[in-house]
N, C-alpha and C positions, 0 to 999 in steps of 0.2 A: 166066192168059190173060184173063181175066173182068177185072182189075186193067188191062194194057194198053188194052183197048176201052174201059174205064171214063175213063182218061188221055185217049184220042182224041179222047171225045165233050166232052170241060171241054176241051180246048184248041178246040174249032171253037165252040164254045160263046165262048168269051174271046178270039178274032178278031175272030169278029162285032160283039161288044161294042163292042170298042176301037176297031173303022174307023168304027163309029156316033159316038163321041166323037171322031175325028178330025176328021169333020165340024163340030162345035162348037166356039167360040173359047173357049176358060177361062178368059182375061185379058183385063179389059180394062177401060180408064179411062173416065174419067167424060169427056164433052164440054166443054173448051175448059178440063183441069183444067190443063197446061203452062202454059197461057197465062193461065190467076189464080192459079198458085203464088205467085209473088213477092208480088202483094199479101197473099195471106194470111199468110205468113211474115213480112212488113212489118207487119202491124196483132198480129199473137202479138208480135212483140218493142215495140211501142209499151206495150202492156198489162202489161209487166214494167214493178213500181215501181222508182224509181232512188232506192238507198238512200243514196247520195252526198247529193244532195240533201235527204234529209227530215232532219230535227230528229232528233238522237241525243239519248233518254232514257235515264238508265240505272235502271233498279228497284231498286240495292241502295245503301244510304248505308251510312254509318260516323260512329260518336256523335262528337263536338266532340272535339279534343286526345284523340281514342285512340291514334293513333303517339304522340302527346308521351309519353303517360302511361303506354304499354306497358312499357318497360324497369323502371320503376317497380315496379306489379303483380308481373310476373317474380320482380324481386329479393326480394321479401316473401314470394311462395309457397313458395319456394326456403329463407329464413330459419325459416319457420312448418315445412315439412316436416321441417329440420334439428334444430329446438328443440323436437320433438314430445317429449314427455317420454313415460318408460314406463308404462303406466298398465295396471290389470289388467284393466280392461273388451276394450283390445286384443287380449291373451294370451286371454281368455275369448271372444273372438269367434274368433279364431282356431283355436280348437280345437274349435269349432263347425263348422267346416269339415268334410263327410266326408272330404276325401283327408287334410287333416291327423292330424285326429282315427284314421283309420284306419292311418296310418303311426305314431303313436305307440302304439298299442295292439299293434302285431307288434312294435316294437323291445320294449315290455317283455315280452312275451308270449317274443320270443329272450333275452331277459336271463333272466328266471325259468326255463328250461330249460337255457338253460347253466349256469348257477349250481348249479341241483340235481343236473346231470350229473358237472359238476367236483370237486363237495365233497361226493360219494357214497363213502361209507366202504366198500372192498372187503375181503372177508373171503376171505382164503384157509387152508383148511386144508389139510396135507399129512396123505397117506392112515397110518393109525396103523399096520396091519401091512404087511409084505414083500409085493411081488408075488410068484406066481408063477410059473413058468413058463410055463404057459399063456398068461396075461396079456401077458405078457413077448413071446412070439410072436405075438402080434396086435395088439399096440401099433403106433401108426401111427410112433411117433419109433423104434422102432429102424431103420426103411428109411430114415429119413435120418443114421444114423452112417455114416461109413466106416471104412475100416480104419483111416486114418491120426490120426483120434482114440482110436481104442481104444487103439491103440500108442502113443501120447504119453501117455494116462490110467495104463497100468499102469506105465509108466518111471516116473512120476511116483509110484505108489502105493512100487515098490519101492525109489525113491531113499529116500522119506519112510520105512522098512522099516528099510535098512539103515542109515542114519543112527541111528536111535532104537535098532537090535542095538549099535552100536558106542559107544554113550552107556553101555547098560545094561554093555558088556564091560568100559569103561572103568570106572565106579565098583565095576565085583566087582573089580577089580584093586585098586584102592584102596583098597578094603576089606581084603581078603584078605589084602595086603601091610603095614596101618596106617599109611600115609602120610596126612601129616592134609594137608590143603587151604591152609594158611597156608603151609608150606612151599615146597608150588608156585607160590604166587602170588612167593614171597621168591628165588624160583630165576628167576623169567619177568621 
C-alpha cells in the first residue's frame, strides 16, 4: 500500500515539473542565423585550398636508369643464388638453428632405439620338464583349443601310429621270410 501512495506522490511531483518546462522554449536559434547561413558556408568553402591548382610535388625520386638497369640486377641475383656452391659454414649454421638442430637430434635419437629394439637377440627357452596337470588346468591356452583341433591332432598322431606299425609289420615279414631287398626292387 505504502508502495502505491509512494507512486502517487513522484507522479504529481513529475506533472508539476513538466507543465513548468512547458512553459520554456528549449530550442532556439540564434538571431538573423537563416539569414547569414549562406554567407557563412560561402566563406568555409572559399578557405578550402584547391589542390587542382597548386604545384604537384612528389617527395619520392628514383636513382638515374633504375628501370633500365632493374632486369639486369634480377638476372645476377638469380645466377649468384643458383651458383651458391655448398660450403660447410652453411650446413654449420644451419644446424645451429634450434628447430633444425632439434629435429635432427629426435631422428637419431628414433634411429638408435629402433636399431637396438630390432637387432635385440630373444632367447626363448622351452620349460625342461612335463607339465602337470594342474598346470595344465589353469593354463590360459587350453580355453582357447576347441574340439575340432584336438580331433584333427590325434587323427594325425594315429595316422603317423599306424603308418610306422605297418613299416615295422612289413620288415618282420622280411625278415622272417629271407627275402632280401634287391629282389624286390628287380620284381617292381
Amino acid at each position: 500500500m505504502k508502495i502505491r501512495q509512494q507512486n502517487s506522490d513522484d507522479n504529481i511531483q513529475l506533472s508539476t515539473l513538466l507543465e513548468s518546462l512547458r512553459e520554456q522554449e528549449s530550442f532556439r536559434t540564434p538571431d538573423g542565423y537563416f539569414e547569414n547561413l549562406p554567407d557563412i558556408i560561402q566563406h568555409q568553402i572559399q578557405q578550402i585550398p584547391d589542390f587542382e591548382k597548386s604545384a604537384v610535388v612528389n617527395p619520392f625520386t628514383v636513382p638515374q636508369d633504375y628501370f633500365e638497369k632493374l632486369p639486369f640486377a634480377v638476372s645476377q641475383a638469380v645466377e649468384q643464388s643458383q651458383h651458391a656452391s655448398f660450403s660447410l659454414r652453411t650446413l654449420i649454421a644451419q644446424f645451429k638453428r634450434p628447430s633444425v638442430s632439434l629435429a635432427f637430434a629426435s631422428l637419431a635419437l628414433v634411429l638408435f632405439i629402433s636399431i637396438r629394439f630390432f637387432s635385440r637377440e630373444i632367447i626363448i627357452q622351452a620349460p625342461d620338464s612335463g607339465l602337470t596337470v594342474e598346470e595344465l588346468t589353469h593354463s590360459v591356452s587350453l580355453d582357447e583349443l576347441d574340439e575340432n583341433m584336438l580331433i584333427d591332432l590325434l587323427a594325425e598322431q594315429n595316422q603317423d601310429a599306424s603308418v610306422n606299425d605297418q613299416n615295422q609289420n612289413i620288415e618282420q615279414y622280411l625278415i622272417d621270410n629271407d627275402i632280401d631287398i634287391t629282389q624286390l626292387e628287380s620284381r617292381l
